[in-house]
C-alpha positions as CSV (number, residue, x, y, z in Angstrom):
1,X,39.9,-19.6,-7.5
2,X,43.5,-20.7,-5.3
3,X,43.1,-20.8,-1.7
4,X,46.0,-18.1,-1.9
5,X,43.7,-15.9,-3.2
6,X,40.5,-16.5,-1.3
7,X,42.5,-15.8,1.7
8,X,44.4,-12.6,-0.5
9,X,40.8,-11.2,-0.7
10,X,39.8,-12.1,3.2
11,X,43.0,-10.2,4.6
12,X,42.5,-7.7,2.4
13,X,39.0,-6.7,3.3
14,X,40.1,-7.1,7.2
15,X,42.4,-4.5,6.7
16,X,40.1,-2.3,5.2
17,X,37.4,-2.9,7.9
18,X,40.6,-2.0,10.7
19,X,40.1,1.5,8.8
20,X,37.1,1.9,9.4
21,X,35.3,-0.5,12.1
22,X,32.4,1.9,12.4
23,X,30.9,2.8,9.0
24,X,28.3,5.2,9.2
25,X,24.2,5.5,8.6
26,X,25.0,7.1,4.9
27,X,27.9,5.0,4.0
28,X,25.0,2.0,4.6
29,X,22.5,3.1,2.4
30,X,24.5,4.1,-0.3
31,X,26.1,-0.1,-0.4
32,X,22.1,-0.9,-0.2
33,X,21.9,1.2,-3.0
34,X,24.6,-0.4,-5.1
35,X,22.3,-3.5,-5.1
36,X,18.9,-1.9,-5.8
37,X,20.7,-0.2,-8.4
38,X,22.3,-3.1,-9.5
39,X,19.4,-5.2,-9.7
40,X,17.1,-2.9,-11.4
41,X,19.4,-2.3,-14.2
42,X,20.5,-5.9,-14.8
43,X,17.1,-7.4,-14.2
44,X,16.5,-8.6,-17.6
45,X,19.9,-10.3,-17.7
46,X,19.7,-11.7,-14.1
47,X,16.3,-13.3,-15.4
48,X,18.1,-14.2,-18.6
49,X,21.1,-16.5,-16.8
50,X,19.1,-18.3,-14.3
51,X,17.1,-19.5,-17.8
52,X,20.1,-20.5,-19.4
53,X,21.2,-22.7,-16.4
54,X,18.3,-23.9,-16.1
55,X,17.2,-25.0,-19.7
56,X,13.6,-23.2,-18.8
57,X,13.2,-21.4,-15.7
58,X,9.9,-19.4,-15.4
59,X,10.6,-15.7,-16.3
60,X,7.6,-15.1,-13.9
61,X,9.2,-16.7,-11.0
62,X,12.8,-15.4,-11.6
63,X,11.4,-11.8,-11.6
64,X,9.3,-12.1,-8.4
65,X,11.6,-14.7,-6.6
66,X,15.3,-13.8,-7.5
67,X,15.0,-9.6,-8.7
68,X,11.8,-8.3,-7.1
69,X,12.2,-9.1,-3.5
70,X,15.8,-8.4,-3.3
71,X,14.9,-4.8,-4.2
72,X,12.1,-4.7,-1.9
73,X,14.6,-7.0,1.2
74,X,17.3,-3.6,0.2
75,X,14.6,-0.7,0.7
76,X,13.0,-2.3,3.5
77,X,16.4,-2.2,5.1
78,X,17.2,1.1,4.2
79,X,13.3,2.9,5.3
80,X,14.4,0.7,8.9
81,X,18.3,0.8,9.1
82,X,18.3,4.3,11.5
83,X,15.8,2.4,14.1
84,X,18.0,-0.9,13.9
85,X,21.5,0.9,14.2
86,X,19.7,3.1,17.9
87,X,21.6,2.0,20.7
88,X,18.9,-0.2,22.9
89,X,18.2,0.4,26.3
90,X,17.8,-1.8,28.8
91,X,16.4,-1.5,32.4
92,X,19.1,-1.7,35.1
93,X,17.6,-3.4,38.5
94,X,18.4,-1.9,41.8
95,X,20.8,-4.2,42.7
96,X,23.4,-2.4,39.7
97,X,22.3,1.5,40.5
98,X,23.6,4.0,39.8
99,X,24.2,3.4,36.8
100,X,22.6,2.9,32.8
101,X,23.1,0.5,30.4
102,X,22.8,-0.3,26.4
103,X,22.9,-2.7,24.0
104,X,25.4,-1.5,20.9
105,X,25.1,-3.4,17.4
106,X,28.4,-3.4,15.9
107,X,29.6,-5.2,12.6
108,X,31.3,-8.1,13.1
109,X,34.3,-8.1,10.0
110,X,33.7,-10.2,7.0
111,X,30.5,-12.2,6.3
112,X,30.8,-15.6,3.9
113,X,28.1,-16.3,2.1
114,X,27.8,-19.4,0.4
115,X,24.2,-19.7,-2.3
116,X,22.6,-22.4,-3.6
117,X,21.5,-23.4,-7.2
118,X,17.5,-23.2,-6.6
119,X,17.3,-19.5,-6.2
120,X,21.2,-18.7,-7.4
121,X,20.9,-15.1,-7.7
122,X,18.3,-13.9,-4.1
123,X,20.1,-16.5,-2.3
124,X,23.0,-14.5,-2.1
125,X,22.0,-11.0,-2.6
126,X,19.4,-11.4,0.4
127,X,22.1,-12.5,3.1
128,X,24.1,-9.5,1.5
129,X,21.6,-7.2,2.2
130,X,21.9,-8.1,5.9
131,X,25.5,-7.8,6.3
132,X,26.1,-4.7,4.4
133,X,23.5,-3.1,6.4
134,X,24.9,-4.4,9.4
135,X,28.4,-2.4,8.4
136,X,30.5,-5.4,7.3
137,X,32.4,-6.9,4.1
138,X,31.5,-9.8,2.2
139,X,33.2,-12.8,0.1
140,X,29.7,-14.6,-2.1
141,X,30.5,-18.2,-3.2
142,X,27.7,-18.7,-5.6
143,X,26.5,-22.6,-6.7
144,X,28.8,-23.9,-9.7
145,X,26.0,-25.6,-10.3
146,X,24.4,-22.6,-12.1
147,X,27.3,-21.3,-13.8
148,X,26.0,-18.3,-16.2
149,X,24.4,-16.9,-12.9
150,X,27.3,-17.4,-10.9
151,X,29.4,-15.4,-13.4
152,X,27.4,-12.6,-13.6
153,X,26.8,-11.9,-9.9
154,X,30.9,-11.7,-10.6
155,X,30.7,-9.3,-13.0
156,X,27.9,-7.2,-11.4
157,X,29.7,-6.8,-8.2
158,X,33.1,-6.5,-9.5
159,X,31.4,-3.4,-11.2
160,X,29.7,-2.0,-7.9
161,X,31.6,-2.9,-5.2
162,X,35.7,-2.6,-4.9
163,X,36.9,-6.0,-3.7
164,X,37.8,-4.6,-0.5
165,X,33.8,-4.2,0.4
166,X,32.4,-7.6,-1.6
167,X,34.4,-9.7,-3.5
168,X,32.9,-13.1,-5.3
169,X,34.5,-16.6,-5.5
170,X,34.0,-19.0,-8.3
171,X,34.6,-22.7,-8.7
172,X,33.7,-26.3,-8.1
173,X,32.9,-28.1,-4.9
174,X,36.4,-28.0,-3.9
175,X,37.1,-24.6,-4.2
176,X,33.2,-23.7,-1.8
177,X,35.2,-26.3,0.3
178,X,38.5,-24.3,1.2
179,X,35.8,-21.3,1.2
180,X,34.4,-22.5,3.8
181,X,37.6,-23.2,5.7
182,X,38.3,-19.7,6.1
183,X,38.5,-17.5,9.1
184,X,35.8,-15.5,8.3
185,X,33.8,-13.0,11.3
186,X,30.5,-15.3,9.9
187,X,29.9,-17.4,7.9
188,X,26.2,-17.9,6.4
189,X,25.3,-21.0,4.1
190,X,22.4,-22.4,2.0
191,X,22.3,-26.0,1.0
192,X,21.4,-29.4,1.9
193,X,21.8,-30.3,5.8
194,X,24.2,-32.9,4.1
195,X,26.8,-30.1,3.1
196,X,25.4,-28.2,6.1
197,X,27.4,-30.9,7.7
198,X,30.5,-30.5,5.9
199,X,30.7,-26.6,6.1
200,X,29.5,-26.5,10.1
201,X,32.6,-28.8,10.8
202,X,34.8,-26.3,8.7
203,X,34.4,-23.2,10.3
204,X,34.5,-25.3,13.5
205,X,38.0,-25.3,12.6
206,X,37.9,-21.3,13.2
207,X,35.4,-21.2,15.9
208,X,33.5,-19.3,13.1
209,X,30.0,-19.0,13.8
210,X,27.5,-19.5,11.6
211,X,24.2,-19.3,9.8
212,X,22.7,-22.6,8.4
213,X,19.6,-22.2,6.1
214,X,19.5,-26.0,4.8
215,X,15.7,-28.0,3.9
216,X,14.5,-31.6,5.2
217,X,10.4,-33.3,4.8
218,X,8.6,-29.7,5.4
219,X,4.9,-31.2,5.8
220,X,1.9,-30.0,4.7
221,X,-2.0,-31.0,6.5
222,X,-5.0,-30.7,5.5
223,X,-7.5,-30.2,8.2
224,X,-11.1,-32.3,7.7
225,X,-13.4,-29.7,8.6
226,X,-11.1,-27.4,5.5
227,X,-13.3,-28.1,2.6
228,X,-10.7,-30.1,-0.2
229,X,-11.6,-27.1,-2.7
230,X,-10.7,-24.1,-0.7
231,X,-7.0,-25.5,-0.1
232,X,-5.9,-26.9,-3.7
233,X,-4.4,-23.7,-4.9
234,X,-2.3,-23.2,-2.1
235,X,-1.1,-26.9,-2.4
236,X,-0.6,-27.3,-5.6
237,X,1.4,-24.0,-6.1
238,X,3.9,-24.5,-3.3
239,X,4.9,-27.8,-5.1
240,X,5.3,-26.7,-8.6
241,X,6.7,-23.0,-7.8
242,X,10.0,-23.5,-9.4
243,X,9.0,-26.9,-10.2
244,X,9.5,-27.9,-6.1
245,X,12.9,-27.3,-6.3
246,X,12.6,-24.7,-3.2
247,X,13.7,-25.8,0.9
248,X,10.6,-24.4,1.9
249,X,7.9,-26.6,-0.5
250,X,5.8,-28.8,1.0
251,X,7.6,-32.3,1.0
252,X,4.5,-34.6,1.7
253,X,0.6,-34.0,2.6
254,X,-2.0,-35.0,5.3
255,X,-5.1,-36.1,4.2
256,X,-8.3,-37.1,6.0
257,X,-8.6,-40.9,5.1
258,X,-11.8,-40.7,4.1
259,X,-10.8,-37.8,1.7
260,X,-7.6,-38.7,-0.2
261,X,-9.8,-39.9,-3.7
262,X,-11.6,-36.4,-3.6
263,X,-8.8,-34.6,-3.1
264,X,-6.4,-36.6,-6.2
265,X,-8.9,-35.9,-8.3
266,X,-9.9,-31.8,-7.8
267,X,-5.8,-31.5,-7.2
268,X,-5.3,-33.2,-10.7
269,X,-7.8,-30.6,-12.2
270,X,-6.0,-27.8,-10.4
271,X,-2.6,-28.6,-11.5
272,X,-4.3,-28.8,-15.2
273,X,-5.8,-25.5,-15.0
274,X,-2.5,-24.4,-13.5
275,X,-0.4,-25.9,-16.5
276,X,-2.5,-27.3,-19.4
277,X,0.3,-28.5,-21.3
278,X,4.0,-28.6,-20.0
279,X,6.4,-29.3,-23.2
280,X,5.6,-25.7,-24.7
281,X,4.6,-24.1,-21.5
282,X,7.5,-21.6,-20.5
283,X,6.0,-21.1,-16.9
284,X,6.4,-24.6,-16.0
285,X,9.9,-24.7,-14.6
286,X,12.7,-27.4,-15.6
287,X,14.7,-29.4,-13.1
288,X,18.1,-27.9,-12.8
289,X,20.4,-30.6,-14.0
290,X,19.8,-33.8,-15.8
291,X,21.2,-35.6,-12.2
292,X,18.6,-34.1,-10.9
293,X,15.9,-35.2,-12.7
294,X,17.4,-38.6,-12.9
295,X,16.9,-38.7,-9.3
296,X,13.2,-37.8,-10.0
297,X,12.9,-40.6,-11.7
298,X,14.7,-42.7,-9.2
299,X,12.3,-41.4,-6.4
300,X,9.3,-42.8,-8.6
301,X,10.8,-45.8,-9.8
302,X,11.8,-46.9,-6.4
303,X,8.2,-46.0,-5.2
304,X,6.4,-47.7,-8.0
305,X,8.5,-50.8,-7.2
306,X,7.5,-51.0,-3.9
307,X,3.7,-50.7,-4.4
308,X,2.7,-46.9,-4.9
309,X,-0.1,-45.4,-7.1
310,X,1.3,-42.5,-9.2
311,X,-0.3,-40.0,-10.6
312,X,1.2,-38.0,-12.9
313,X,-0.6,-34.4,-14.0
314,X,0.2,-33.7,-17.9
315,X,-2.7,-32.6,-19.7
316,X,-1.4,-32.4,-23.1
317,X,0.1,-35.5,-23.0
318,X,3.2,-34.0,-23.6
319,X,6.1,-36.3,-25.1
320,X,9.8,-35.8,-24.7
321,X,9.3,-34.2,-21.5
322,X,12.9,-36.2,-20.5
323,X,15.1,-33.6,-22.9
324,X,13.7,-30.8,-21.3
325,X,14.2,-32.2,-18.1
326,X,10.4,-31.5,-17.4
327,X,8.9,-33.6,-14.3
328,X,5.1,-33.4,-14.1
329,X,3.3,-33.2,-10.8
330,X,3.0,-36.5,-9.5
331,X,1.0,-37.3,-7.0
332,X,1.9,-40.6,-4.6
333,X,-0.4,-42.9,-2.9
334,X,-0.1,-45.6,-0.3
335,X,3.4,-44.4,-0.1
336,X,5.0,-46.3,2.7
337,X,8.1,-46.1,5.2
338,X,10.9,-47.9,3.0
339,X,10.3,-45.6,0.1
340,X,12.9,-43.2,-0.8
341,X,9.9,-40.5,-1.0
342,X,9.5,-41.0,2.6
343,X,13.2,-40.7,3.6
344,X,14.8,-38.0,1.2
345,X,13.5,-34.2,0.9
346,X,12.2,-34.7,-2.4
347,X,13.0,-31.1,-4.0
348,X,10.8,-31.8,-7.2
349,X,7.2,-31.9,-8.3
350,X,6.6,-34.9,-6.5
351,X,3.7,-35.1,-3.4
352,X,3.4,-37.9,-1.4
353,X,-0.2,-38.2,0.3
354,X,-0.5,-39.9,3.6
355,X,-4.4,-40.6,5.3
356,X,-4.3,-39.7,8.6
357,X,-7.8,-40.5,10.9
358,X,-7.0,-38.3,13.9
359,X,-4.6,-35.2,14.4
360,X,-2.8,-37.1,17.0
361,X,-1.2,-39.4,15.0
362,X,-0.1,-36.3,12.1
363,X,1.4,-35.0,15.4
364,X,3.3,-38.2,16.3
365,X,4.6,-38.1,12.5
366,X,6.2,-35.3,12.4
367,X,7.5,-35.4,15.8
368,X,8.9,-38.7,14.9
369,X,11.7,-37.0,12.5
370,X,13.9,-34.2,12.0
371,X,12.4,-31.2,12.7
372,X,11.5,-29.2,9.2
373,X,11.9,-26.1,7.8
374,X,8.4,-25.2,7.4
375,X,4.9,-26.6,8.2
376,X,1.9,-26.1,6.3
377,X,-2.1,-26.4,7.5
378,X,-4.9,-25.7,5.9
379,X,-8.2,-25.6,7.2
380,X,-11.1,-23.5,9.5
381,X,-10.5,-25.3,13.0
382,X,-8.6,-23.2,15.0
383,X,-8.4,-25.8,17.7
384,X,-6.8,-28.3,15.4
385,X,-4.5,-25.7,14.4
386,X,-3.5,-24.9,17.4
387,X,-2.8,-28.1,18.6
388,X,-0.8,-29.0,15.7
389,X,1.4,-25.3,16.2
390,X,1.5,-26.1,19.8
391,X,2.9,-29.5,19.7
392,X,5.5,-29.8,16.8
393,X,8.5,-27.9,16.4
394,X,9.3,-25.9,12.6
395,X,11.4,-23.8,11.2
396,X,8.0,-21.5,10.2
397,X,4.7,-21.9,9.4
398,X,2.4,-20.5,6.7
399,X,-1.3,-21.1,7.8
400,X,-4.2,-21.6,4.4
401,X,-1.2,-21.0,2.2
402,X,2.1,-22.8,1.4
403,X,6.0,-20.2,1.1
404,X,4.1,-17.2,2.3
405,X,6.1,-16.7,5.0
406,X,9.4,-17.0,3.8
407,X,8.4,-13.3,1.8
408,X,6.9,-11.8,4.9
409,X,8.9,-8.4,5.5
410,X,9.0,-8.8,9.6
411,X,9.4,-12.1,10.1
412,X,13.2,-14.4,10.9
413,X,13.5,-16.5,8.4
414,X,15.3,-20.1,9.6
415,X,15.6,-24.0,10.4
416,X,15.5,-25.6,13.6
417,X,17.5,-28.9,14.2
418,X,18.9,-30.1,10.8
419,X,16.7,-28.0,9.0
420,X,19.0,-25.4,9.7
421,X,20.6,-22.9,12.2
422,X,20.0,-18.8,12.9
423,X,17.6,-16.9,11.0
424,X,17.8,-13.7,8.6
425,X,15.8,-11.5,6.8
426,X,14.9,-8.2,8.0
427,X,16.3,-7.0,11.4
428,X,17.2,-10.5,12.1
429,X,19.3,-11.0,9.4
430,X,21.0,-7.3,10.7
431,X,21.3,-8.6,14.1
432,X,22.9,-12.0,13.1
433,X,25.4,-10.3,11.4
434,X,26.0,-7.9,14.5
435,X,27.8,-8.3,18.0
436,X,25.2,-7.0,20.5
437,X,27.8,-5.5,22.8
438,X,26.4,-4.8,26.3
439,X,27.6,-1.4,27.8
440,X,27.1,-0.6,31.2
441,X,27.9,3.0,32.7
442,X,28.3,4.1,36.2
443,X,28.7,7.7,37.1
444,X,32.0,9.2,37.6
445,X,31.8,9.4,41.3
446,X,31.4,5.8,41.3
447,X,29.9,4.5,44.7
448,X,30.8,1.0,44.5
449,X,34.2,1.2,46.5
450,X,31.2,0.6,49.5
451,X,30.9,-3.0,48.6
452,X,35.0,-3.0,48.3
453,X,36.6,-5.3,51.2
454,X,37.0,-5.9,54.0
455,X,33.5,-6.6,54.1
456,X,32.8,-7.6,57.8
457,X,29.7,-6.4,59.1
458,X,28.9,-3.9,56.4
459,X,29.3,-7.1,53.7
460,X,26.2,-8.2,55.7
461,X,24.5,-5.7,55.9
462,X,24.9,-5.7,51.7
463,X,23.9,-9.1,51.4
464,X,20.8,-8.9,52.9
465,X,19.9,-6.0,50.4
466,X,21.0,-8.0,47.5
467,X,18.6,-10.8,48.9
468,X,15.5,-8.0,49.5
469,X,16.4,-5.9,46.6
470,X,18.3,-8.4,43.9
C-alpha cells in the first residue's frame, strides 16, 4: 500500500472520530463483538493460514494461542468495560476545598498497530481489543512475513469493520516503515528491540507515543532445593511452545552446578515423551522461514566451534528435519560469553544451561544485561525467590511455570528497558489507549477570589494554612 493511501485511510478515520469523539458503552460492545464473532466463525481458517505460512504450525497452539484467548481478551473486556469507562474519584486535600475532582478516560483518536510473525493473528487482534474498547479507530500492519495470515486479517476486517473504524495495511518492510511514520494518536508495536528502535525514532518524528512489546535473553532458574523432576515440564514446554519462537520463552537456564548432568538427562526424556518423533509429528512446530532456521543452525555452529556440548532431543531419529525446517530441542553446555547463544535472543528450540553455585552470582547475571521480558524460577525456597524478585528487574515473572503470565486475565502485560515499553492487556491495555483527563470542580460560588491579590497580610495569614493544612 502507497503512503498516499495509508495517510488517505488515517485522515479519514480522524474525521470520522471528530463525529463522534465520545462513543458510547453499546457502541463498544458491539465493535468487541465484531471480533468475537469474527473469530469464532473464521477459526478454522485463521488456524489454517498461520499453517500455511508456517509449513507446520501446531493446530493445538494456533487454536489456544492465536483464536481462543482473543475471544476470551474480547469478553473479558466486554463483562469489565462499564467499571473501566466510571469516571474515578480521587480525594481532594484541604488545601483545594471546596471543591471535587475525577479522573475521565477518553479515547485518544487512532491506534497503529504493528504485529509480528510469531503469533500473526493474537498479536494484532489483542492490542485491538484494547483500543476499540477504549473508543478509538485503528490501522493493523500485520508481519509480511506471514503473508496468507496477513491477507486474511484483511479480508476479515474489511468484512466487519468499515474502514473508517479499522482499516488493515499490507506490504513489505518499507511499506511497516512509512506506517510507522504516521501521525497516529498511538502507536503500539511488536517486534525485535532492533526494529523497536527504528519505529520509536519514527513516531518521534510526531511526538507519537507509543507502546513497545519487543523480547531480549528472558532467563529461566532453577532453584537447588526445587527437586530437577518437579520443574522439567514447565521447562521444556516454554521452549518448544511454538517451537521457541515466542518473546516471552525462556532464553537460557540456571542450574545448580552440581545438578546440570541430572537435569540434561531427565529434560532429554521429557522432551521425548513430549515429542517422540518430530518429522511426522504435526504438534511439533516448524521455524517460520528458512532464514530463520538457517540462523538456528548458525547459533549451533558458532557454539559448537567455540567448545559447547549439544544435545539435540529427536527420538526417532528423524531425517530431513532441514526441508521441514524442523529444529530439535537442543540443549547447550559449557556455553560461554563470546557465543552468539549468549548474545542474541535465541527465538528457537535452543536452551543454553549455565551452573551457577550461589544465587548471588544468577543475580549479578542478569543484572549485568538488558533487562528481559520475563523471568522464570522454579523451586520451594521462598527466600531464594524472593531474593531473586527483589533484586532484578523484568518485564514479568511466572513462578514453577514458564508463559503463564502472559495469559493471566488481570495482569499488564509488558517490557522494561529494551525489552520493551507500556503494557496492555486487560484494563491496562484500555488505559494505554486512553487520556486520563483530570477534572476538577469548584462550586459555583467559588471562594477562591479570597486568595486573589493584593495579598498583604491576609496572603500570610494563607500561607501559614497552606504550611499546617497543605
Amino acid at each position: 500500500m502507497s503512503e498516499t493511501e495509508m495517510m488517505r485511510l488515517l485522515i479519514t478515520q480522524q474525521q470520522a472520530f471528530r463525529q463522534n469523539e465520545a462513543p458510547s458503552y453499546r457502541e463498544r460492545l458491539a465493535k468487541l463483538d465484531k471480533v468475537i464473532a469474527l473469530v469464532r466463525q473464521n477459526e478454522s481458517r485463521i488456524v489454517d493460514a498461520i499453517n500455511q505460512d508456517y509449513g507446520n504450525r501446531s493446530r493445538f497452539e494456533s487454536t489456544v494461542a492465536d483464536c481462543l484467548g482473543v475471544v476470551s481478551s474480547a469478553k473479558y473486556a466486554k463483562k469489565h468495560l462499564k467499571k473501566w469507562l466510571r469516571p474515578r474519584k480521587v480525594k481532594t486535600p484541604l488545601a483545594s476545598k471546596p471543591g471535587r475532582a475525577e479522573i475521565v478516560l477518553q479515547p485518544l483518536g487512532t491506534i497503529g498497530i504493528i504485529g509480528p510473525w510469531n503469533y500473526p493473528f493474537a498479536l494484532v487482534m489483542q492490542p485491538l481489543i484494547a483500543a476499540l474498547a477504549a473508543g478509538n479507530r485503528a490501522m493493523i500492519k500485520p508481519s509480511e512475513i506471514t503473508a496468507n495470515t496477513s491477507a486474511l486479517i484483511a479480508e476479515l476486517i474489511c468484512e466487519s469493520f468499515a474502514e473508517d473504524e479499522v482499516a488493515v495495511v499490507e506490504g513489505d518492510a518499507n511499506v511497516a516503515a512509512a506506517f510507522s511514520a504516521l501521525p497516529f494518536d498511538h502507536l503500539f508495536f511488536t517486534g525485535s528491540p532492533a526494529v523497536g528502535r527504528h519505529v520509536a525514532l519514527a513516531a518521534a518524528q510526531n511526538l507519537t507515543p507509543l507502546t513497545l512489546e519487543l523480547g531480549g535473553k528472558s532467563p529461566c532458574i532453577i532453584d537447588r532445593d526445587g527437586g530437577i523432576s518437579e520443574n522439567l515440564a514447565g521447562v521444556v514446554f516454554g521452549k518448544c511452545f511454538n517451537a521457541g519462537q515466542t518473546c516471552i520463552a525462556p532464553d537460557y537456564l540456571f542450574v545448580p552446578r552440581e545438578q546440570i548432568d541430572a537435569f540434561v538427562e531427565k529434560a532429554c526424556a521429557m522432551a521425548g515423551t513430549f515429542y517422540p518423533n518430530l518429522a511426522v509429528n504435526d504438534e511439533f512446530t516448524s521455524i517460520i522461514t528458512e532464514r530463520h532456521y538457517q540462523r538456528m543452525q548458525s547459533l549451533l555452529s558458532d557454539a559448537r566451534q567455540k567448545g559447547a556440548m549439544i544435545m539435540e532431543v529427536n527420538p526417532a531419529q528423524d531425517r530431513d528435519l532441514a526441508a521441514m525446517r524442523k529444529q530439535p530441542l537442543a540443549l547447550v553446555m559449557n556455553a560461554t560469553e563470546d557465543m552468539r547463544v549468549l548474545q542474541e535472543e535465541i527465538f528457537g528450540p535452543i536452551l543454553p544451561i549455565l551452573p551457577y553455585d550461589h544465587v548471588d552470582d544468577v543475580i549479578t547475571y542478569i543484572n549485568a544485561r538488558p533487562r528481559p521480558l520475563a523471568l522464570y524460577w522454579f523451586g520451594k525456597n521462598e527466600a531464594e525467590r524472593d531474593r531473586i524478585l527483589a533484586r532484578t528487574i523484568s518485564g514479568g515473572v511466572t513462578v514453577n511455570d514458564t508463559l503463564m503470565h502472559y495469559s493471566h486475565a488481570n495482569l499488564p502485560f509488558g517490557g522494561v528497558g529494551t525489552s520493551g515499553m507500556g503494557a496492555y492487556h486487560a484494563e491496562f491495555g484500555f488505559e494505554a489507549f486512553s487520556h486520563k483527563k483530570p477534572i476538577y470542580y469548584r462550586p459555583a460560588n467559588n471562594p477562591s477570589s479570597r486568595i486573589h491579590p493584593p495579598y498583604g497580610k491576609k496572603g500570610d495569614k494563607i500561607i501559614k494554612l497552606l504550611r499546617r493544612f497543605g
